[in-house]
Structure formats: structure tokens, C-alpha cells
C-alpha positions as CSV (number, residue, x, y, z in Angstrom):
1,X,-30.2,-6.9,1.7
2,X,-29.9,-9.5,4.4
3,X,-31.1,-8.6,8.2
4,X,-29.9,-9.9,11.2
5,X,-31.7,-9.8,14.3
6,X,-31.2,-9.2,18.5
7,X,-33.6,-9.3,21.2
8,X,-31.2,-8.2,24.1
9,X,-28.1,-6.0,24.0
10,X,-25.9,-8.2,24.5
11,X,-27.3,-10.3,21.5
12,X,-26.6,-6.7,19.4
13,X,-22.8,-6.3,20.7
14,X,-22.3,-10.1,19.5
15,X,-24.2,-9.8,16.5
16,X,-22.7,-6.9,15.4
17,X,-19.7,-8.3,15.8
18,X,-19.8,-11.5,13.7
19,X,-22.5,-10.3,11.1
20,X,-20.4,-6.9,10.4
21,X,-23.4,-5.1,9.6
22,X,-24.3,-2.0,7.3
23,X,-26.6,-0.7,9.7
24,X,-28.1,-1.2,13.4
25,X,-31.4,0.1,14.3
26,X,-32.5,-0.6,17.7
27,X,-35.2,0.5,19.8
28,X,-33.0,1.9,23.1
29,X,-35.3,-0.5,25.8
30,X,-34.1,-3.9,25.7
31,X,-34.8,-6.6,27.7
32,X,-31.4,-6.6,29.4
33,X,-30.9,-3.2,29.2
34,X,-30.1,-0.1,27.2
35,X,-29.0,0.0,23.4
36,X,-27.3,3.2,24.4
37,X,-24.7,0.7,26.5
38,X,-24.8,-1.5,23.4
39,X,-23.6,1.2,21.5
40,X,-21.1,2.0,24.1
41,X,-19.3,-1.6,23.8
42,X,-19.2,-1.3,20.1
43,X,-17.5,1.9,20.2
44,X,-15.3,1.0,23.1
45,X,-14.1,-2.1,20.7
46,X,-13.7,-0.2,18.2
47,X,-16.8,-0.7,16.1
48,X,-17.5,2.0,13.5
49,X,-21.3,0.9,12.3
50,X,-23.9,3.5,12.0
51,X,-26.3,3.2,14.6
52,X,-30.0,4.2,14.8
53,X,-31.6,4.2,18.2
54,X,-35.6,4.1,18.2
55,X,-37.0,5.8,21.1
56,X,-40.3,7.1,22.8
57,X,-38.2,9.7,25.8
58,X,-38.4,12.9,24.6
59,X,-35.8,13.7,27.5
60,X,-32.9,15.4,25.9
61,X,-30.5,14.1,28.3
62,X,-31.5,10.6,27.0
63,X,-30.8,12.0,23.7
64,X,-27.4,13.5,24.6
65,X,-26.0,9.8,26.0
66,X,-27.4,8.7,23.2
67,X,-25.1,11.0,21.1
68,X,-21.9,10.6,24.1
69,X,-22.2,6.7,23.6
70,X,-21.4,7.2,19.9
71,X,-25.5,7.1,18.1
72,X,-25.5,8.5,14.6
73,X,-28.9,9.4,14.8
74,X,-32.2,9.1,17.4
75,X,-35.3,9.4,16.4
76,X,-38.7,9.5,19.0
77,X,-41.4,7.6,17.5
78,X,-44.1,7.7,16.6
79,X,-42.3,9.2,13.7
80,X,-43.7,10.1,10.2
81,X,-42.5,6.2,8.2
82,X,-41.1,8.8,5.5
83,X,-39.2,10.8,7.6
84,X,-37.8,7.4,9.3
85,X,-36.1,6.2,5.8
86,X,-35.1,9.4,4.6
87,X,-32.9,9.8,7.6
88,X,-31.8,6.4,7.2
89,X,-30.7,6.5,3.7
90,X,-28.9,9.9,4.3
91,X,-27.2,8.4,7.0
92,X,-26.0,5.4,5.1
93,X,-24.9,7.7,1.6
94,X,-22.6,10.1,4.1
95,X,-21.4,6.8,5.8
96,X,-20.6,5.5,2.3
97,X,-19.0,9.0,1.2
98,X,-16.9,8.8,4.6
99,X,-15.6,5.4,3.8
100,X,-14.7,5.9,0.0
101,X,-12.5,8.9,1.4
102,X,-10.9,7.1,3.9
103,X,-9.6,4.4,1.7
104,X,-5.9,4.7,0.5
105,X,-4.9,4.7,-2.9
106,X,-2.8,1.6,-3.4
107,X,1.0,2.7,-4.1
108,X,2.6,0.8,-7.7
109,X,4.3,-2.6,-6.2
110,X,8.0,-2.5,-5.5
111,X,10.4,-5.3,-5.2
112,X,11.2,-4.1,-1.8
113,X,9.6,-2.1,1.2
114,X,9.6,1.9,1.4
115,X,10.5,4.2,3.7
116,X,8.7,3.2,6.9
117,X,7.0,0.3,5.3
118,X,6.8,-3.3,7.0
119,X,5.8,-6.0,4.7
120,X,4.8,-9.7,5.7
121,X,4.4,-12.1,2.9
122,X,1.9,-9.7,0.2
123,X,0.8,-7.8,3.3
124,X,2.2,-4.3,3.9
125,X,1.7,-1.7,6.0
126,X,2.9,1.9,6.3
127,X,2.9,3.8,9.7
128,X,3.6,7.0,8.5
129,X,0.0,7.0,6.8
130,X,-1.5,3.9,8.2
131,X,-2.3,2.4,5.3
132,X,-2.2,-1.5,4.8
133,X,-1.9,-3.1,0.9
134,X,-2.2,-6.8,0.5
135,X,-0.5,-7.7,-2.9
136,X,-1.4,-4.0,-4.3
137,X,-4.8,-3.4,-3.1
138,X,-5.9,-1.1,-0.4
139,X,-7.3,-2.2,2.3
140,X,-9.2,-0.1,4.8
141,X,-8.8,-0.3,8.6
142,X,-10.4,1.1,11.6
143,X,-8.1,2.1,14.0
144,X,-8.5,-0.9,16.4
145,X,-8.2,-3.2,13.1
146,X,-5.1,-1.2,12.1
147,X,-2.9,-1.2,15.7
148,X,-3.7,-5.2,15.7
149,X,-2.5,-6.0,12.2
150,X,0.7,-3.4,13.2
151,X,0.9,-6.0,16.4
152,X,0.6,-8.8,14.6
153,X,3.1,-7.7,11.5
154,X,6.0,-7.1,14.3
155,X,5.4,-10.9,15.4
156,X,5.5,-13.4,11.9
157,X,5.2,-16.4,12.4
158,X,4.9,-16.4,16.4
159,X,2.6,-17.6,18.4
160,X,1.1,-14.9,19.8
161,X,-2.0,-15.9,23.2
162,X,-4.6,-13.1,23.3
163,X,-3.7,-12.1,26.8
164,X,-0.3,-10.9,25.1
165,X,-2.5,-9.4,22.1
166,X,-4.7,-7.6,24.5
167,X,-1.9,-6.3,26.6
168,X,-0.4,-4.6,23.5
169,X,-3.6,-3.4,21.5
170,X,-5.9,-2.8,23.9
171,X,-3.7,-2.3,27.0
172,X,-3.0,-4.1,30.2
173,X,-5.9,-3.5,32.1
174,X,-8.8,-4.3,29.5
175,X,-11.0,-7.2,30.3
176,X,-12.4,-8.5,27.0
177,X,-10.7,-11.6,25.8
178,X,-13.7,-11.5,23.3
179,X,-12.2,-8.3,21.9
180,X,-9.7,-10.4,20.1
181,X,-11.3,-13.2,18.7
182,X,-13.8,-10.5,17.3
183,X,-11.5,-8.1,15.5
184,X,-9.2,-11.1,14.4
185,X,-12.4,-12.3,12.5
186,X,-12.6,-8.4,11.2
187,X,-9.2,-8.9,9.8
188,X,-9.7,-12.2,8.2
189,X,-12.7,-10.8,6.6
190,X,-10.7,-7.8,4.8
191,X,-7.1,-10.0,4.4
192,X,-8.5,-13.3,3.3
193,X,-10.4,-12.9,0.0
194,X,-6.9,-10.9,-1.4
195,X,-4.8,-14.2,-0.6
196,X,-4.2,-17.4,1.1
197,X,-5.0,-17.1,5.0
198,X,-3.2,-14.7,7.2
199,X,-4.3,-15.4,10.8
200,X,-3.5,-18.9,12.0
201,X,-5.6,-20.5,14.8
202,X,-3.0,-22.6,17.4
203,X,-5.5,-23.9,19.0
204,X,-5.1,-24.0,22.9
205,X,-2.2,-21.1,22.5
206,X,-3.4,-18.0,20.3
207,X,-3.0,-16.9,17.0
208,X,0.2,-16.8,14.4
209,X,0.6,-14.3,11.9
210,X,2.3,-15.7,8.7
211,X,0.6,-14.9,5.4
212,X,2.9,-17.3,3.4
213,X,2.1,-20.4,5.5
214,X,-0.2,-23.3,3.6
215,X,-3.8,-23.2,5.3
């Protein structure tokens, strides 16, 4: 298993972003700040990672932020080692559980869309169940993943700039350009290894949806 590491909380939110990890365990005193705000940003974007913070306040309103800001666990050390990766490997089995649950039996291909089915290219997507299928196979979507791939799926073959992307997903008033360029590389991760590139880059402009277009 490859590790990826952060010294500052800022270096967590970005890492966790372009790594798309398994797991994050931090320690919640970093150099810039607290992990529990880390956490915050990755849920706030959408993020679904488990997170283990590492702490030595025994204060249970430090724990119950910790919990608020969207933790999976928090542990006080000095801990028992043992203990540590017991919690740790039960976290990642019911994560794993979770996730085989959640993802959608792929429906037998049709020639045409369903009932309440948009389809782009091999991509399609069903609102009535949020599920997404790229040439047959399911593929799983967070939320924040989902309501972008919806946005982009009602635009093919636009080009779309991520202030207009931002306005629709994540609403008028959010300030994170970053958001975007971080959960378009979340979708290219899931889309691209079923098929030829989905997400165009026009550069100086935004992005273009249009899963049929030569790379």
C-alpha cells in the first residue's frame, strides 16, 4: 500500500484531493492549524475518506468537533499500538462494506435510454436512482461527484468555465474555484479507464463534456 504524506492542513485538503486516498490519519495539531478544519474542507467538498485524528486533549468538546467536522474515529494517544490498528482495520472493512452496498447493479444495455434516463455517448445516468453506467458498468458517485456529472450531462459538448460550474453545483455564493478542478479529476478517475476521455480541458475557457470526442 502506497502512503502519501502532509505536514500542514492545507497540504492534507490538497493531498487528499489529488491522491484520493484509502485512509487519512492525522495527528489534529498541525503547523497551520487544526486537522479538525482539514476534515471540515473535505467534507464541505464533498470528500467521503475515512479519517483518523490522533490526539493527546482528552477534552470531550475537542472530541465532539472532531465528530461535528465529519472524523470517523479519534483516538488520545498514547494508545495501546494494538488497539490503534484494530480500530483502523475495522474502520476500513465497514468503509469497504458501505461502499460495496452503495454501488448500483448495472441495468442489461438497451438501444435506447429509459424512463428518466440521460445518456451522453456510453455514459448514462438515471435521476430517479442516481445511478451513472458507462458502457454497462456501474459506476459509483458521491453526491458532489453525482450533481456535477448530472451538470455536465445537460451541457455535451459545451464549453462550460468553472464559475458557471460552480454556480450550478455548488451554488452562487461558494468561493472555491479549486472545488472544480478537484472533483473534475474525481470524475476522470472513475469515467476514464471504462472509455476514451470524457472531460475535455479548453484551456483558458473551462471544461467540455463530450465522451465521443477523439482525445
Amino acid at each position: 500500500m502506497d502512503a502519501v504524506t502532509a505536514v500542514t492542513a492545507a497540504e492534507l485538503v490538497e493531498r487528499a484531493a489529488d491522491a484520493a486516498p484509502d485512509l487519512v490519519i492525522s495527528v489534529t495539531e498541525l503547523p497551520d492549524g487544526s486537522a479538525i478544519d482539514a476534515v471540515r474542507e473535505l467534507r464541505g467538498g464533498g470528500d467521503t475518506v475515512p479519517v483518523v485524528l490522533l490526539t493527546r486533549h482528552t477534552e470531550s468538546n475537542r472530541r465532539v468537533a472532531a465528530f461535528a467536522a465529519g472524523a470517523d474515529d479519534y483516538i488520545v494517544v498514547p494508545a495501546d499500538a494494538t488497539e490503534i490498528q484494530m480500530r483502523i482495520r475495522a474502520l476500513v472493512r465497514r468503509c469497504v462494506w458501505e461502499r460495496e452496498a452503495a454501488v448500483p447493479q448495472a441495468e442489461p444495455r438497451s438501444k435506447g435510454p429509459g424512463p428518466g434516463e440521460v445518456r451522453v455517448g456510453d455514459i448514462a445516468l438515471v435521476a430517479e436512482t442516481r445511478t451513472v453506467t458507462r458502457d454497462g458498468t456501474a459506476v459509483e458517485m458521491t453526491p458532489t461527484e453525482y450533481g456535477l456529472l448530472e451538470f455536465l450531462m445537460a451541457h455535451p459538448r459545451q464549453v462550460l468555465s468553472r464559475q458557471q460550474i460552480l454556480g450550478a453545483v455548488w451554488g452562487p455564493h461558494h468561493q472555491g474555484r479549486d472545488a472544480v478542478d478537484t472533483y473534475i479529476r474525481y470524475l476522470r478517475r472513475k469515467l476514464d479507464p471504462l472509455g476514451p476521455p470524457a472531460i475535455h480541458t479548453k484551456r483558458g475557457y473551462g471544461y467540455v463534456f463530450d465522451p465521443e470526442r477523439e482525445a
